[in-house]
N, C-alpha and C positions, 0 to 999 in steps of 0.2 A: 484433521480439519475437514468441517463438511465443501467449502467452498473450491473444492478442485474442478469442479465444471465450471465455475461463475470466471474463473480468471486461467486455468489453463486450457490450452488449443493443442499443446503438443505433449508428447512424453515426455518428454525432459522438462517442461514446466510442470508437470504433474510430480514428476521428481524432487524440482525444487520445492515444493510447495509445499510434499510429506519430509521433506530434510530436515535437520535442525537450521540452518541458519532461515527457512522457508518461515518457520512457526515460529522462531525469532523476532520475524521481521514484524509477522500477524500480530504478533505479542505488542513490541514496539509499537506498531501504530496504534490498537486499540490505546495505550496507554497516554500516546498522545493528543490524542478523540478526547478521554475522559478530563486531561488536564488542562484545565482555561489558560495557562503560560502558551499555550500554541491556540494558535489559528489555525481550525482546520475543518473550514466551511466546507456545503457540497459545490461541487462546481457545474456549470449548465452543459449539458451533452446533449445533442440530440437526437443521438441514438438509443439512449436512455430510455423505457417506460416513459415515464413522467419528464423526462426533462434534465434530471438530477443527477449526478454521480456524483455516488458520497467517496468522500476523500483516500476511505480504507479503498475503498473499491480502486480509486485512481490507481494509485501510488504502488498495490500490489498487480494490478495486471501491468506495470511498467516492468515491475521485479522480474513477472514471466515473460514476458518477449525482450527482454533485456538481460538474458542470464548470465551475462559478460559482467555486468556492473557487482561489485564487490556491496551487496545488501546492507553491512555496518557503516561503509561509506555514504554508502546515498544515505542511510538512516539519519548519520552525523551530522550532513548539508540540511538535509528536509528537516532537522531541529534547531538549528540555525537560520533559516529561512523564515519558521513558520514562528518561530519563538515571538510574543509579543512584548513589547519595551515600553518599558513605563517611566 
């Protein structure tokens, strides 16, 4: 994964990031980006560039300053959450 600067700060986020469950998670999300059953608008940051943080981006630099949180868990809630109901 090229994006080990954009979301890790520390070694051990850098760790997780090149792990399996890290590229796991990367995976998952993009998957859920592609599929219209989720919601997974960017959201306004204003530390952001432009304004913007795109969702991937969210959700995996929580993964890294959160390496406590079990990543299939969160993954499980945040498709639950983001799921849209029709």
């Amino acid at each position: 994964m090229n994006q080990d600067k954009r979301y890790a700060k520390t070694q051990r986020a850098q760790e997780f990031l090149k792990s399996e469950a890290g590229l796991a998670a990367y995976s998952e999300l993009l998957k859920m980006i592609e599929d219209e059953n989720y919601k997974t608008v960017s959201s306004f940051s204003p530390s952001a560039e432009d304004g913007t943080l795109l969702f991937i981006d969210k959700h995996m630099n929580y993964l890294c300053t959160h390496l406590g949180v079990n990543a299939n868990q969160y993954l499980s809630n945040l498709r639950l959450i983001t799921k849209v109901r029709r």
